[in-house]
Phi, psi and omega in degrees: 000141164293164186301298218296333189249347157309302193320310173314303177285352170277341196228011136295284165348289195290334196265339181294337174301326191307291186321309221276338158248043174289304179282012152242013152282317148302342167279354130128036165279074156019301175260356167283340173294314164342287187297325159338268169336291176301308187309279159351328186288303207301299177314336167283318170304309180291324185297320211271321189292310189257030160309302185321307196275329201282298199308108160235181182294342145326315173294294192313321187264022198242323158301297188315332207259332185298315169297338180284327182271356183277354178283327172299301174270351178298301205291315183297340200256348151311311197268311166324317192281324174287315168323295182288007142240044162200061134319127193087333184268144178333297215282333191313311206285328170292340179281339182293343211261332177312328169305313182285305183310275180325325168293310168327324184292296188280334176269003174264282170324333197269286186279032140354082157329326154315297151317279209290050150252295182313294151001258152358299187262344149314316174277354165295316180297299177307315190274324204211031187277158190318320184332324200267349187234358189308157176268001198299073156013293157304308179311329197269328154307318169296353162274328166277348173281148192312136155273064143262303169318308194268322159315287189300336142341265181307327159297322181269359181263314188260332174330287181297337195259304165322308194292358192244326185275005188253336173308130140095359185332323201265357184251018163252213191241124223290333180283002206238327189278307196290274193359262199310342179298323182272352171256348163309290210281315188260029164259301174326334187252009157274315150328279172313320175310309207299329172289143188096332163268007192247162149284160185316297186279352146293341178281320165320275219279358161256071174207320173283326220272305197272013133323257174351269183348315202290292173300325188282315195306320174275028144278283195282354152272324168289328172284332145293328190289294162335302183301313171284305189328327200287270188326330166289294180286015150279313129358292176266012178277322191297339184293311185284340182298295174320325184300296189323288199278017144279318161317307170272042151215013153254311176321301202299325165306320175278323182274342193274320160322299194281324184308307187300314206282341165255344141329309183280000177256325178282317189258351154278339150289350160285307195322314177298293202320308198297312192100000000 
């Protein structure tokens, strides 16, 4: 199989996933949201895995517009995860209500024009995007090379760049953890891609690789899920906190009204006493 038609059925896949749980995201389902999100994760891992034959100027504004809808669903799917480990606890119902708000936010954006444009010009892009006519010599021999070639190639290539950005892990500093975290999740799915292009036996030993991948990823998500939880509520402390204090600075604003307005009542009834 070619690089060009691996790509295709991979970014077929991610967007159909997409479709097939837009109405039950908009019904405000959770694990239709998940999923959502890992397609959407995985199509990035692929377009970043086949960059060298794909990236065009198309691409770039089609990023542009995915990151803009990834802010909508990343805050509701925060609050999901935090709602589901602090069941019981002071913060679920403030993480709930917060929860409502942010969805709203997000079902506005899904039924977007904005969306079914991006949508849209995504599956344009895959079938028939600049990527597919460049005339670039090179780019087009690399869309025709065997993916078995281009895989094993690119895999042992993100391989090594994961193991040097994971050196010195506990002594690191939480954007150098999301690094790697985010480069964990798109070798793994590059790993998946991969399978059925590789020979068997090449594949085994990258089947122990995405073992591992699996297990460092759910470590190191729980430890961000931790991280985001904190930072929500701290938030929403800094909120109420904001609250309070328009409040007591309208009470304060109200007392100062009524004080001057009976003052001014008070010395004009001395003023009658004096005569």
């Amino acid at each position: 199989m070619r690089c060009e038609t691996a790509f295709r059925l991979i970014l077929s896949e991610c967007l159909e996933e997409v479709a097939i749980n837009h109405a039950a995201v908009l019904a405000g389902d959770p694990n239709a949201l998940h999923h959502t999100r890992i397609a959407l994760t995985r199509l990035k891992a692929a377009i970043a895995f086949y960059g060298p034959m794909v990236a065009d100027g198309e691409w770039t504004r089609l990023k542009a517009e995915l990151k803009w809808l990834s802010v909508f669903l990343g805050a509701t799917r925060d609050l999901d995860v935090a709602i589901e480990n602090s069941k019981g606890s002071p913060e679920e119902r403030m993480f709930r209500t917060a929860r409502t708000e942010a969805f709203e936010a997000l079902k506005d954006t899904l039924q977007s024009e904005r969306y079914q444009q991006w949508f849209d010009g995504m599956w344009d892009w895959v079938g028939s995007g600049p990527w597919t006519t460049t005339q670039d010599r090179r780019a087009a021999q690399r869309r025709a090379v065997p993916v078995a070639v281009f895989h094993a190639r690119r895999l042992a290539r993100w391989h090594q760049k994961l193991c040097q950005k994971s050196r010195g892990l506990q002594g690191m500093g939480r954007n150098k953890r999301h690094r790697v975290r985010l480069a964990s999740k798109r070798l793994r799915y590059a790993i998946e891609f991969s399978e059925g292009g590789l020979p068997a036996d090449e594949y085994a030993s990258w089947r122990i690789v995405l073992k591992h991948l699996r297990k460092g990823q759910q470590l190191l998500g729980e430890l961000n899920d931790d991280e985001v939880r904190r930072e929500l509520v701290e938030s929403a402390d800094a909120r109420e906190l904001r609250k309070r204090k328009r409040k007591a600075k309208r009470r304060k604003e109200h007392e100062r009204k009524r004080r001057s307005h009976l003052l001014r009542r008070a010395a004009s009834v001395y003023r009658k006493v004096a005569g």
